[in-house]
Each structure stands twice: as structure tokens, then as C-alpha cells.
N, C-alpha and C positions, 0 to 999 in steps of 0.2 A: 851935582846930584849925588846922593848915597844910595847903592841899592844893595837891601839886607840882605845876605843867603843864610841858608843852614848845613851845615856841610853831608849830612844824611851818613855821618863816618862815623867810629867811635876814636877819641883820644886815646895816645898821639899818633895813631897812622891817618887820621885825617890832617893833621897838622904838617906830617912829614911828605902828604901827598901835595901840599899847597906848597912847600918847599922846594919840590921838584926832584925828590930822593928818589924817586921812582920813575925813571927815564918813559913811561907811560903818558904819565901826565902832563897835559896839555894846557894846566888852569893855572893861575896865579890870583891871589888878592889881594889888597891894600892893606887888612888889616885882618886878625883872625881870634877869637876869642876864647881861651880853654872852659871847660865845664867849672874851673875854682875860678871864673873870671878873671885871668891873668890876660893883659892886652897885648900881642904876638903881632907888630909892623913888618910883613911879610916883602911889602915894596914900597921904596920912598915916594913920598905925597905925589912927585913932579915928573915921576913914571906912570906909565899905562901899564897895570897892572888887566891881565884877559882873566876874567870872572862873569862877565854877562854871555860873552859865547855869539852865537848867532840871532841876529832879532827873527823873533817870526813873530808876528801879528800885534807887536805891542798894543796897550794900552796905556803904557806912561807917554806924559809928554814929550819927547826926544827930539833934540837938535839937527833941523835939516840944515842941507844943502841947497842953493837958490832953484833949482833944480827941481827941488820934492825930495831927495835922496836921504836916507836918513844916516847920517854921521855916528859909526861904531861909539856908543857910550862908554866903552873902554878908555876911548880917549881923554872922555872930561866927567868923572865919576869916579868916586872911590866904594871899592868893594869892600865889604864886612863878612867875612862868616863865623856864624855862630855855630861850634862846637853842639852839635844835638842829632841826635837820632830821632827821629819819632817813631813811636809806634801808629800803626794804621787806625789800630784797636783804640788810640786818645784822640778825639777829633776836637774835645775840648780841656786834656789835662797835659800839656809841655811836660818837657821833663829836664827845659831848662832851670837851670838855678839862679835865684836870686840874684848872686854873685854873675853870673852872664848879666843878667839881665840890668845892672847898676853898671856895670862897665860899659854896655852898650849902649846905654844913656848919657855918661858920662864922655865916651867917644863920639860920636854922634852929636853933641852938643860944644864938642870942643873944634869937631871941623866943619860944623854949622859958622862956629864963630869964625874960626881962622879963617874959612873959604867964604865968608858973607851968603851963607847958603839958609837962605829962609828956610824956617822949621814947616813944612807942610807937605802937604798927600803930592803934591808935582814935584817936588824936590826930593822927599824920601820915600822911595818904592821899594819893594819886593823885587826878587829877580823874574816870578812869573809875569810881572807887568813889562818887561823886557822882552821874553820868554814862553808864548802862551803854549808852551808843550812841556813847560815843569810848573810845579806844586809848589817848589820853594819862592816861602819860605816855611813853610807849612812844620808846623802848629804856629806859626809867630803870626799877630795879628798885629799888621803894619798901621790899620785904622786905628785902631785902639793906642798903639806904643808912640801913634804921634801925636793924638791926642792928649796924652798921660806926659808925654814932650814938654806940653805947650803949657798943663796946670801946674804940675811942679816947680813950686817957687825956685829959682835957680840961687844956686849954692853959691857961701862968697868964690868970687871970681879968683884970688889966691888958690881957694881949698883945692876947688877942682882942677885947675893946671899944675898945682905942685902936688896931687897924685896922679895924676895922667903923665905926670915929669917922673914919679919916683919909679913908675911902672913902666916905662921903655927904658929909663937908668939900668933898671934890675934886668929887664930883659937885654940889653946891649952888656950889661958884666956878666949872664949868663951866656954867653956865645963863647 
């Protein structure tokens, strides 16, 4: 399972808060996205990275327990957040960038592949379908972005791992 957030911060103190620079913070995510769509692996694939938080009332499909109990999706999900503030006043104009928006495509489709994680609405959710007491990922419309997923003819299979390669390279020699 993928589920999208938005970090409702502005760049880089939201990036530094996912980081944990800030002994407040209690979040972590798998992967994080800046506004010039630079891709930011905050915690390796094979860790639980805490980005979904507490469930109350989902509406995603989520993996129980024989039980009925529902198994923290931290466990078997990777978190995204996308670099965005929204204004309240844009219900319908983001103010992410392009540049987000192609890398989170491309990310997203790279751990679709690697993870065998079918491109669809039960597989990639929002954090409010986790979550029903936040809005994230609000302005990002998950309908719509796995929709546009599924028509996009996919790019040769080189292109897009030897830039999803050249962009954790860059980010691992900026450390």
C-alpha cells in the first residue's frame, strides 16, 4: 500500500521536521518530495516508517488481524509526502509543481513495480482514508492521480529507473 500525504509545511522546515531535527517530532516517512521535485528517502523500503499515525474510522482497505483488529499500516505501506502548503482559499488550484507532480508519478510507479503493488484506488490512498479527522491530502486528488497513473503510457523501463537511480545517487552524495 502507498498512502500520499502533503506536508501542510513550507520547504525545508518541513523536510527537517520529517528528519527528526526537531526532537518534537513524532512523524517519519518513507519518502519525501521537495517543491523542485527532488525525491528525499527519508527511511529505507524495509523499515516502518510512522506517517499514517493513529487509524480512526478508515475508509481504505486495511489489513486485519484474524480477530477483526486492524494491523497498524505503518507496518506494510510506504509513506510519500509531498512538499505543499495549501491555501484554504484553492479548493481547486494546488500549488504544487509539475516537477512534484512527475516525480510522484514516477516514484509511485517505481514501488508499484518493485513492491508488486497493483496501481489502484485500494492500493494508493490518501492519508485521510487512514485518518478520517485530516484533509490530507488535500488539494491532491488521489481519484484523479491514479487514474492519470493507469492512462499514461509508461516510459521505457531504463529511462525511469536510471532517473529515479540518478536522484537518490545525487541525494546519498549530498549527505
Amino acid at each position: 500500500m502507498i498512502v500520499i500525504h502533503i506536508t501542510d509545511g513550507y520547504y525545508p522546515s518541513d523536510l527537517e521536521w520529517l528528519q527528526g531535527k526537531d526532537i518534537r517530532s513524532q512523524v517519519s516517512s518513507s519518502y519525501y518530495i521537495a517543491p523542485n521535485g527532488d525525491i528525499h528517502q527519508l527511511v529505507q523500503d524495509d523499515k516502518s516508517a510512522w506517517h499514517a499515525g493513529v487509524v480512526v474510522n478508515p475508509t481504505a482497505n486495511l489489513l486485519k488481524k484474524e480477530d477483526g483488529t486492524i494491523i497498524n499500516p505503518n507496518f506494510y505501506s510506504y509513506g510519500i509526502e509531498v512538499s505543499i502548503k495549501p491555501s484554504f482559499k484553492m479548493r481547486t488550484d494546488p500549488k504544487e509543481t509539475e516537477e512534484q507532480f512527475r516525480s510522484l508519478r514516477e516514484l509511485v510507479k517505481y514501488l508499484c513495480e518493485k513492491s508488486s503493488i497493483p496501481i489502484d484506488r485500494s492500493h494508493i490512498v490518501g492519508h485521510h482514508e487512514i485518518r478520517d479527522d485530516k484533509i490530507c491530502p488535500f488539494p491532491l486528488n488521489i481519484d484523479k492521480f491514479v487514474e492519470e497513473l493507469n492512462s499514461v503510457p509508461p516510459a521505457p523501463e531504463m529511462v525511469v529507473k536510471e532517473e529515479f537511480k540518478n536522484k537518490i545517487i545525487d541525494f546519498i552524495k549530498s549527505l
